[in-house]
Legacy VTK file of the C-alpha trace (Angstrom):
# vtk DataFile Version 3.0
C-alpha trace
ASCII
DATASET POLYDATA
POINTS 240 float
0.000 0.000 0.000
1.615 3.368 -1.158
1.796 5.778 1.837
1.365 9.767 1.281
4.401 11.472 1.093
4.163 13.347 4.226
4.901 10.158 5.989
8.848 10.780 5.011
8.995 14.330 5.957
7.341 13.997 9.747
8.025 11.569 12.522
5.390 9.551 13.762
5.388 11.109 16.977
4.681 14.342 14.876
1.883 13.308 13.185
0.396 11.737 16.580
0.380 15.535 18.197
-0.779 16.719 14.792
-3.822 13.990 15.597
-4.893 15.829 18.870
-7.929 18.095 18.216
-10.583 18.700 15.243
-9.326 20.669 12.881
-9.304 18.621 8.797
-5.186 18.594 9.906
-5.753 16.705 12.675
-8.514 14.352 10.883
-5.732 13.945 8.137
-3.175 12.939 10.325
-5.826 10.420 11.951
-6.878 8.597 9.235
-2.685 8.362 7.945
-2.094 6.943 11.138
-4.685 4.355 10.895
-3.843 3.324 7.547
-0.353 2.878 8.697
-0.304 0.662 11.835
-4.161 -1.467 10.676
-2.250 -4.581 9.876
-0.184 -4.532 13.341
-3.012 -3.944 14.795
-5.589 -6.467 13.430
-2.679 -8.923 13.573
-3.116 -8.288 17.374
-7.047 -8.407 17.525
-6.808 -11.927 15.465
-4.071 -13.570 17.866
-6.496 -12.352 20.874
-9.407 -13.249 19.732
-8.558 -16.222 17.723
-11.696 -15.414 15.080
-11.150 -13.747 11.939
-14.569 -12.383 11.673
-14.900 -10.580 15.283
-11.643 -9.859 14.679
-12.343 -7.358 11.441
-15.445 -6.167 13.125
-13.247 -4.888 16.501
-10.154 -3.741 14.546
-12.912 -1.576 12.739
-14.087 -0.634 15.637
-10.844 0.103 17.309
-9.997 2.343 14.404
-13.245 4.093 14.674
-12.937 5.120 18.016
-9.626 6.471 17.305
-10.918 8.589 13.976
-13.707 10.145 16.625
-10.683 11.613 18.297
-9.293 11.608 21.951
-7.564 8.334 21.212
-3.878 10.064 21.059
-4.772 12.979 23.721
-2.276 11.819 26.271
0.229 10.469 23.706
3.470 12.569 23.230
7.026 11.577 23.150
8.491 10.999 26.496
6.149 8.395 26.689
8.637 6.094 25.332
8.297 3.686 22.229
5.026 4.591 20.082
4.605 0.667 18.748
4.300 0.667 23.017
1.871 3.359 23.173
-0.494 1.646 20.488
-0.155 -1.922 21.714
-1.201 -0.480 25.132
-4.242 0.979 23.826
-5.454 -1.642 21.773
-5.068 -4.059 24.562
-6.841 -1.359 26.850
-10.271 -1.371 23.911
-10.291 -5.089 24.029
-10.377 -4.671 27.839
-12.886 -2.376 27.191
-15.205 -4.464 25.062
-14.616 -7.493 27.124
-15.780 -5.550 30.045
-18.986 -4.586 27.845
-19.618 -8.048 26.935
-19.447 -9.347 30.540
-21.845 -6.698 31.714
-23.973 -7.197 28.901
-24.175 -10.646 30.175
-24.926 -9.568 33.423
-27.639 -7.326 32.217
-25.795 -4.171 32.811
-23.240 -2.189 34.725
-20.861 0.388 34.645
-18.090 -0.494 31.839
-14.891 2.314 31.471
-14.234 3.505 27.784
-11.123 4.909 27.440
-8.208 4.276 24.824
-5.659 5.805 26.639
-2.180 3.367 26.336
0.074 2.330 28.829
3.947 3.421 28.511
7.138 1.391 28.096
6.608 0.362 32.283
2.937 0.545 32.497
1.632 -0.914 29.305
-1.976 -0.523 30.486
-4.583 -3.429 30.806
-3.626 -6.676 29.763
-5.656 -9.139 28.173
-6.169 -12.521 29.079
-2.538 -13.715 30.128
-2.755 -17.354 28.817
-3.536 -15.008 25.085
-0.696 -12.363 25.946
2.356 -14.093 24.305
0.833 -14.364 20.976
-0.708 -11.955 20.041
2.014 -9.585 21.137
4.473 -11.337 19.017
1.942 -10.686 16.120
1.566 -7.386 17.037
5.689 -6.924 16.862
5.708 -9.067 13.485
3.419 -7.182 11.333
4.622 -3.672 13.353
7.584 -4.781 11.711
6.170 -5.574 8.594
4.834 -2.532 7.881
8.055 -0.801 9.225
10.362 -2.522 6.519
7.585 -1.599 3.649
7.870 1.790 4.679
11.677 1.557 4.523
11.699 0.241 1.338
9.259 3.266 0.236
11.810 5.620 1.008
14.545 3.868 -0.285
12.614 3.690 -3.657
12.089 7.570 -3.397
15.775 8.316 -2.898
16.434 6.047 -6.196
13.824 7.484 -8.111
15.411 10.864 -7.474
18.291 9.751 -8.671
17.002 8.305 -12.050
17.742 4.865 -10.952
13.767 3.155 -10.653
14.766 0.554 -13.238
17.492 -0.603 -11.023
15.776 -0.619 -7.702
12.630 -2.753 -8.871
15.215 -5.007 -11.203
17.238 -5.407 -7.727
14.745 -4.958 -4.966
14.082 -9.274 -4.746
17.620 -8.837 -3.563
16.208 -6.927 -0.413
13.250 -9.022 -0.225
14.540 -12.394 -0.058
12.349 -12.946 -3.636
15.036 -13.933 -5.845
13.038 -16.943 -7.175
15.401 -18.011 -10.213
16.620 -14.741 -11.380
20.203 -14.584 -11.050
22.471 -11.479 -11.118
23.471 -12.176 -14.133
20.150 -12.035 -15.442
19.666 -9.090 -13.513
22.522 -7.104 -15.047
21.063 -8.497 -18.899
17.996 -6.625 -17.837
19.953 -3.051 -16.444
22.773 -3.327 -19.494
25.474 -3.979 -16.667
27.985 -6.340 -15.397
27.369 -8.939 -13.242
29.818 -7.030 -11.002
28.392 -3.791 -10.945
25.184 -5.529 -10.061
27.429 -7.297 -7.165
28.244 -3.606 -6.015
24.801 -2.001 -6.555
23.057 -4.593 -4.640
25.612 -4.134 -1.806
24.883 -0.620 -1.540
21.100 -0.631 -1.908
21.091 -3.067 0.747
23.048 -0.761 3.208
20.817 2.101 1.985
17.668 -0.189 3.082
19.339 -0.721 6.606
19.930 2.850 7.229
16.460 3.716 5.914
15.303 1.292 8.405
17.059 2.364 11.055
15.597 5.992 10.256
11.910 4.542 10.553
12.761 2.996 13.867
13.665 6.529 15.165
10.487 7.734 14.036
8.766 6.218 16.567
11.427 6.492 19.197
11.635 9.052 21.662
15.482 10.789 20.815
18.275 9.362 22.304
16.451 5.804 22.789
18.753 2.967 21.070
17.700 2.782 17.536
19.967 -0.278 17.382
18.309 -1.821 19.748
15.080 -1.750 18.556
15.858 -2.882 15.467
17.126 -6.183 16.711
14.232 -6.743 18.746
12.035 -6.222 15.953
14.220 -8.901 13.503
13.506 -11.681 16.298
10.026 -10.748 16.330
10.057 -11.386 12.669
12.334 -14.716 12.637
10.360 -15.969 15.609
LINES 1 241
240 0 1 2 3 4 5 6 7 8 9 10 11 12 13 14 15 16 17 18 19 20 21 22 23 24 25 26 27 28 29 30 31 32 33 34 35 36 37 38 39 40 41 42 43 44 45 46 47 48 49 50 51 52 53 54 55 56 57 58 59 60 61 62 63 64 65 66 67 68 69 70 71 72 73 74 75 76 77 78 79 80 81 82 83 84 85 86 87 88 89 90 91 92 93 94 95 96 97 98 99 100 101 102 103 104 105 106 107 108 109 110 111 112 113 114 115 116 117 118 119 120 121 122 123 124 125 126 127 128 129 130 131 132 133 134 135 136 137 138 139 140 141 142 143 144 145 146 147 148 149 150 151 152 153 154 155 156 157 158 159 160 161 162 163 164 165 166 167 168 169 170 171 172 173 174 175 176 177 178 179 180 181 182 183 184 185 186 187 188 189 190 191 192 193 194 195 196 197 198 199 200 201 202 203 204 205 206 207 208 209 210 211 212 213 214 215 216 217 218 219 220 221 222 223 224 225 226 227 228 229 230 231 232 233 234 235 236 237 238 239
């Protein structure tokens, strides 16, 4: 899914304070937001809930609680991690909507409705804990996911810039890990190169990718948190 442009240009910690309030901005930065982090997020929901159907109908939900606004009110950076702030307040709807369904079953009663997430040390109310290992490692999978497709957005940016789309999509399986039976040497047929230039460009686009990586991980940090760090955790979430 092609993201807006504005999404390299702003931190995601900017456009989260740009969310607070009513103004068309602030819807704008919303519904970007949403569209970003909905596969992380229903990735979550489906672990939880273990039904794909319930699952669609509360991720829709979740996201249309958040596009009424308030959702992001008490986010800002200092907070800590923002893929911590959003796990925190999905678990803290499901609570939510668990609560409803119990009192619902009880005929009634008082049920809280906020979205407000936990932090880094206070991640907010957990959900069942015999369900919390899961569907936390899903969350961190497709959080990272969406993270490397946004990396590899940018990188294709920079190389379109520089007149080189041809060679990023003829080389981009090389980032990937989809090959399939394309070799180099077909690959540098295709760009009118030699097999060793291809050797070279592919070893530069992939350090490009890394550092375009590592620049989406700081997007959600708060500064000075270990970029590095992050981005190891999120490769064993992926090769979990």
């Amino acid at each position: 899914m092609t993201q807006p442009d504005s999404h390299f240009v702003t931190t995601r910690w900017t456009r989260v304070v740009r969310a607070k309030g009513g103004s068309l901005d602030a819807r704008m930065a919303l519904s970007e937001l949403c569209e970003t982090y909905y596969a992380p997020v229903r990735g979550f929901i489906v672990a939880w809930t273990r039904n794909a159907d319930k699952s669609d109908d509360l991720t829709q939900e979740f996201f249309a609680r958040v596009l009424k606004g308030g959702a992001f009110d008490n986010a800002a950076k200092g907070r800590g991690k923002f893929r911590s702030f959003l796990l925190g307040s999905v678990k803290h709807f499901l609570s939510d909507m668990r609560d409803r369904e119990d009192a619902a079953k009880r005929g009634g009663g008082k049920t809280h409705e906020s979205l407000d997430g936990g932090t880094d040390t206070s991640p907010g109310v957990q959900p069942a804990a015999n369900a919390a290992m899961a569907p936390d490692r899903s969350f961190d999978r497709n959080w990272t996911m969406t993270l490397l497709d946004l990396a590899l957005q940018r990188l294709a940016k920079e190389m379109e810039s520089e007149e080189k789309q041809a060679q990023f999509e003829t080389l981009k399986p090389w980032l990937t890990g989809e090959v399939g039976n394309v070799s180099q040497a077909d690959a540098a047929v295709s760009l009118g190169m030699s097999e060793g230039a291809v050797k070279v460009a592919v070893h530069r686009m992939r350090k490009r990718f890394r550092e375009c990586v590592k620049k989406e991980i700081g997007q959600t940090l708060d500064d000075g948190q270990d970029v590095d760090g992050e981005l190891k955790c999120l490769l064993e979430a992926v090769s979990a």
